[in-house]
C-alpha positions as CSV (number, residue, x, y, z in Angstrom):
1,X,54.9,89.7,53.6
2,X,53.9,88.5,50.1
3,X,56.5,86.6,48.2
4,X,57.2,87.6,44.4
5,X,56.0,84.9,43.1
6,X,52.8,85.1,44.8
7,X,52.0,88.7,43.9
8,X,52.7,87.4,40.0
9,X,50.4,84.4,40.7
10,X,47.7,86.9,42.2
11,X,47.9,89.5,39.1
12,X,49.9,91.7,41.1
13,X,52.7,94.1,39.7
14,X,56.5,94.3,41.3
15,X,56.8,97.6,39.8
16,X,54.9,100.6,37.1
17,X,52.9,99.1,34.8
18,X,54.4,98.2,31.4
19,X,52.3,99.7,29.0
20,X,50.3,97.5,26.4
21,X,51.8,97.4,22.9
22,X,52.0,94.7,20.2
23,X,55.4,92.8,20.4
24,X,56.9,91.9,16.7
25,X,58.8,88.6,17.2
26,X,62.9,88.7,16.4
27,X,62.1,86.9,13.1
28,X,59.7,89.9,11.9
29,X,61.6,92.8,12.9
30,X,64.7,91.1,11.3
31,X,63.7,89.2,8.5
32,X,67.8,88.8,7.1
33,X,69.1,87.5,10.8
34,X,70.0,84.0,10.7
35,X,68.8,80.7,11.6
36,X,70.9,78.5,13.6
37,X,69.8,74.6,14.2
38,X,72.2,72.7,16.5
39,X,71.9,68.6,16.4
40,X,72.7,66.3,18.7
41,X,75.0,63.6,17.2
42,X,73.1,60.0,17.3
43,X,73.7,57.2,19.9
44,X,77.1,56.4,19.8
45,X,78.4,52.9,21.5
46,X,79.7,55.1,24.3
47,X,76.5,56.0,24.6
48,X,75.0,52.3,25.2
49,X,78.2,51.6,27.6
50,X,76.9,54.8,29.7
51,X,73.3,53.9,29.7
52,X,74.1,50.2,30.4
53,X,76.4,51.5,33.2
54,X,74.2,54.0,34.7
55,X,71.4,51.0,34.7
56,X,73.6,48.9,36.9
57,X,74.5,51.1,39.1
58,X,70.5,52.5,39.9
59,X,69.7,48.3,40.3
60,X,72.7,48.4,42.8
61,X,74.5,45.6,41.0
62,X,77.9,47.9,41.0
63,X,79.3,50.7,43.0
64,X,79.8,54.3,41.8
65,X,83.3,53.8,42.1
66,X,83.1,50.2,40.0
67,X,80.8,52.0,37.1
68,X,83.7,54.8,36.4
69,X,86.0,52.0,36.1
70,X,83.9,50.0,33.9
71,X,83.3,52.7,31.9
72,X,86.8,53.8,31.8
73,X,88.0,50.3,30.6
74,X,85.0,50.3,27.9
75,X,84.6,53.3,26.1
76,X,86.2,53.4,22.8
77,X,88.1,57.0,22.1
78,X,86.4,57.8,18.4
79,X,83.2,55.6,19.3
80,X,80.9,55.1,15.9
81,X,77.3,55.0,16.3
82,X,75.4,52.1,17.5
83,X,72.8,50.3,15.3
84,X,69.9,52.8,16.5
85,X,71.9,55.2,16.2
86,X,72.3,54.3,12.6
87,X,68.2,54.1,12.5
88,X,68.4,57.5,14.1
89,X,70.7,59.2,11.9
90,X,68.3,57.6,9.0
91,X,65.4,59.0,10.6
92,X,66.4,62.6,11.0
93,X,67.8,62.5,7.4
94,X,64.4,61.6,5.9
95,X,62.8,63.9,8.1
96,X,64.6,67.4,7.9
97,X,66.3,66.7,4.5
98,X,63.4,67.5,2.4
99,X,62.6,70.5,4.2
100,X,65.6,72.0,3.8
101,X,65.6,71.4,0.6
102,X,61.6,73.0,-0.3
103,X,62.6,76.2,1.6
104,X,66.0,76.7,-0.1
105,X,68.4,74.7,1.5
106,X,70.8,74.6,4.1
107,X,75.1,75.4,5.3
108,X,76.2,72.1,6.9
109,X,78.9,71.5,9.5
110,X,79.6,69.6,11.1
111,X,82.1,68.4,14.4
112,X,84.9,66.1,13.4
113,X,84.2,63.3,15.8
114,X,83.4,59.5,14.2
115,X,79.6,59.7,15.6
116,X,78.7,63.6,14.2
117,X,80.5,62.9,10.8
118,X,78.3,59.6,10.6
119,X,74.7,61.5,12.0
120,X,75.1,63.8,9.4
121,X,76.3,61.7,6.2
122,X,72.8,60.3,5.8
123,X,71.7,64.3,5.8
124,X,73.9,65.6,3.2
125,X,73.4,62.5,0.9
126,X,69.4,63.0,1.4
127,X,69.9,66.8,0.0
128,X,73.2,67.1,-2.0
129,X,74.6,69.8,0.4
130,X,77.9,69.8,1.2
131,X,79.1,69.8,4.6
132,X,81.9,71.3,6.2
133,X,84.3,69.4,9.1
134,X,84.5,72.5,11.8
135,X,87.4,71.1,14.1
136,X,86.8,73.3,17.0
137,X,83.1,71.8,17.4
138,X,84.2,68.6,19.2
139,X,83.3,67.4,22.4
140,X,84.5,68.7,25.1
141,X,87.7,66.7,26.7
142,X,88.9,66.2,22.7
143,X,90.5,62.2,21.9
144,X,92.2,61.5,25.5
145,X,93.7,57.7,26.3
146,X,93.7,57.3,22.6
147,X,97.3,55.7,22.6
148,X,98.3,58.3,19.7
149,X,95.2,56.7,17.8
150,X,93.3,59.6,17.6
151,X,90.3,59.6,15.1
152,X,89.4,56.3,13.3
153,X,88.0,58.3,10.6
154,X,90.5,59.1,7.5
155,X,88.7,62.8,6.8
156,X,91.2,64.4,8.7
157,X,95.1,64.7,9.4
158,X,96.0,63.4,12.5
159,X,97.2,65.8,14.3
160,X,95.5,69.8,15.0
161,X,93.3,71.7,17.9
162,X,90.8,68.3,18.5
163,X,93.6,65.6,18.9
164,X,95.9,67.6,21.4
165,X,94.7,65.6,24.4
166,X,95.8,61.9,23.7
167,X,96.4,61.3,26.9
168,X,94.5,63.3,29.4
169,X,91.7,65.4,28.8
170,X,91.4,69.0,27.2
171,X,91.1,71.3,30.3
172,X,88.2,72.8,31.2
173,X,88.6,76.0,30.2
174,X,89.7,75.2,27.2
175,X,86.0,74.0,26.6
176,X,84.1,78.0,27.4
177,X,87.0,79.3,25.2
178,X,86.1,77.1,22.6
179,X,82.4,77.4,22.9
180,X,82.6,81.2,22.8
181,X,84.8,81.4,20.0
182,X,82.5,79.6,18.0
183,X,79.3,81.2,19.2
184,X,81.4,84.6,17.8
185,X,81.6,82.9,14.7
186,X,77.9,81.9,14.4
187,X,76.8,85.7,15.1
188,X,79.5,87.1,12.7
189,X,78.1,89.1,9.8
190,X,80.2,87.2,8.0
191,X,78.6,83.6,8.2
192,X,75.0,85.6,8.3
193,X,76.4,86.5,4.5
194,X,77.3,83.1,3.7
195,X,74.2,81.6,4.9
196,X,72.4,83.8,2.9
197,X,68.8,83.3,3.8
198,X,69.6,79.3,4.4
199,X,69.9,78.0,8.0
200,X,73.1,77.3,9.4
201,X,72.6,73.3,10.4
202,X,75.7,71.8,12.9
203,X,75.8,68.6,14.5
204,X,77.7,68.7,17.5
205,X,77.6,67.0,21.2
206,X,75.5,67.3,24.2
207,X,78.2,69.1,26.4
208,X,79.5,70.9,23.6
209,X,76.2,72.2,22.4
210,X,75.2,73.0,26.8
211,X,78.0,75.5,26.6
212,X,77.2,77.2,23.1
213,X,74.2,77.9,23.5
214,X,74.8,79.5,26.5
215,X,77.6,81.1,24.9
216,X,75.2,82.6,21.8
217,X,72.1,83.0,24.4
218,X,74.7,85.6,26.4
219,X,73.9,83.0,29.7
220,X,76.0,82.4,32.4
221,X,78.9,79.9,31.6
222,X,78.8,77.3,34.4
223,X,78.4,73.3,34.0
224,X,76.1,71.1,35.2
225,X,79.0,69.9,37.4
226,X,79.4,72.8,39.1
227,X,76.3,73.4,40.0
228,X,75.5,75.3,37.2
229,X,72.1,75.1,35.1
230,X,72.2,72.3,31.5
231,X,70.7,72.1,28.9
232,X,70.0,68.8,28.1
233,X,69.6,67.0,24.7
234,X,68.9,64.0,23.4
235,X,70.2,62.0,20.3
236,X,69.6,63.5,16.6
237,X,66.9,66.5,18.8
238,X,66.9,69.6,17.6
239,X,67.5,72.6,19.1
240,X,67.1,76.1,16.8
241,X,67.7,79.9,17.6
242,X,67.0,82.8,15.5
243,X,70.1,85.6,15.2
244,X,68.8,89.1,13.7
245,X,71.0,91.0,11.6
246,X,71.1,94.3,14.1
247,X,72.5,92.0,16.7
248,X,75.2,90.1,14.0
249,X,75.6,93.6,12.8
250,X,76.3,95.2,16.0
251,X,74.5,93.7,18.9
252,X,71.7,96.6,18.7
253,X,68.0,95.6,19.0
254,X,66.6,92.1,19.7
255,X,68.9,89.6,21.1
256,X,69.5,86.1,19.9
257,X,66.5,83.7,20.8
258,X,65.7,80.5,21.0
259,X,62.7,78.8,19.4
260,X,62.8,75.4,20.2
261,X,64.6,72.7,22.1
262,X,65.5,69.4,22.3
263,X,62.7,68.7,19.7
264,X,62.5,65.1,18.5
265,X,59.4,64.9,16.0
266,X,61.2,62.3,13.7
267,X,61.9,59.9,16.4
268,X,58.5,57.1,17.0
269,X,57.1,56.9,20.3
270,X,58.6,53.4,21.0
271,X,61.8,54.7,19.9
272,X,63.9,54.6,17.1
């Protein structure tokens, strides 16, 4: 018995024939819906500790074990970013900011973490936009082993919904609430509005940003963890999905979708 994947390879049909028409794109058929670009914060110094970690353990210089406590004893709670992470941050600034600004401009938030505040600083300086500090965008797991620290950066109080978890880590289901709740908020007619033909721009976390799109593709909400599927991305990429109005409106017609991910045209070859 032919598999289904064989009778697609071979031309053949599962079913009736669709019949042949000419398919508009989401964009066309909803020319007010809403742009949505998610970034990737840049490297971070937890980021170098991880990769440095990770790197001993594949040379086998250190256990699995040895590399959680390593990384345990080295990561900084409100880590700022690294020197190329700096050079990133620069890079995407110089490369998206002036596009923005030819087709119109842009609505920036942004998470309140050290490392996301700092990606996008060199953005909104680049094009004069203002940015707003979205508090529910953190990473998952919030500020945990903090010591009542919290965030080293002074743009916000120091205490609300991201600094609840100083000293073990915001549960996990805290993080698919979160990351629905927000997706709601991207689809809302009401942000659509505010927009107001300008893309919505939001520089979040790698987890964080696994879970909402998810959330705002209508996907299963699993983690990688679990066995579920991950959408990776790198430092300062950018991922961008197109909302049309009918579905903001009422979640009639075409469906959110995605155009591009984990794109990273402004970063060189060698690196940044």
């Amino acid at each position: 018995m032919r598999s289904a994947g064989s009778l697609l390879r071979r031309g053949g049909t599962l079913g009736p024939r669709w019949a042949r028409q000419f398919r508009l794109s989401a964009e066309t058929q909803s020319p007010a819906g809403l742009k949505l670009m998610l970034i990737r914060h840049a490297e971070s110094q937890n980021n170098v500790l991880q990769r440095e970690v990770e790197e001993r353990v594949r040379l086998g210089q250190i256990t699995p074990e040895q590399a959680t406590k390593d990384w345990l004893a080295g990561r900084v709670t409100d880590p700022p970013l690294s020197a190329k992470g700096e050079r990133e941050s620069h890079l995407l600034s110089k490369h998206l900011g002036p596009k923005l600004v030819q087709t119109g401009g842009a609505v920036l938030v942004s998470s309140p973490m050290l490392r996301a505040l700092q990606t996008t600083a060199p953005l909104a300086r680049e094009t004069g936009f203002q940015c707003t500090v979205m508090p529910e965008c953190f990473e998952v797991g919030g500020i945990y082993d903090s010591g009542g620290s919290g965030f080293l950066t002074d743009m916000l109080p120091p205490t609300g919904a991201w600094n609840q978890f100083q000293t073990e880590k915001e549960p996990r289901d805290r993080w698919f609430d979160r990351a629905v709740s927000v997706s709601d908020w991207v689809q809302s007619p009401e942000v659509r509005d505010m927009a107001d033909g300008r893309p919505l721009v939001m520089v979040v976390h790698s987890t964080f940003m696994d879970l909402l799109l998810k959330a705002v593709l209508h996907l299963p909400m699993t983690h990688g963890d679990d066995g579920g599927s991950f959408f990776h991305t790198d430092n300062t990429s950018m991922s961008t999905l197109f909302i049309p109005q009918t579905w903001s409106d009422g979640m009639t017609g075409p469906g959110p979708t995605l155009l591009s991910s984990n794109a990273t045209p402004h970063i060189p070859t060698g690196g940044a």
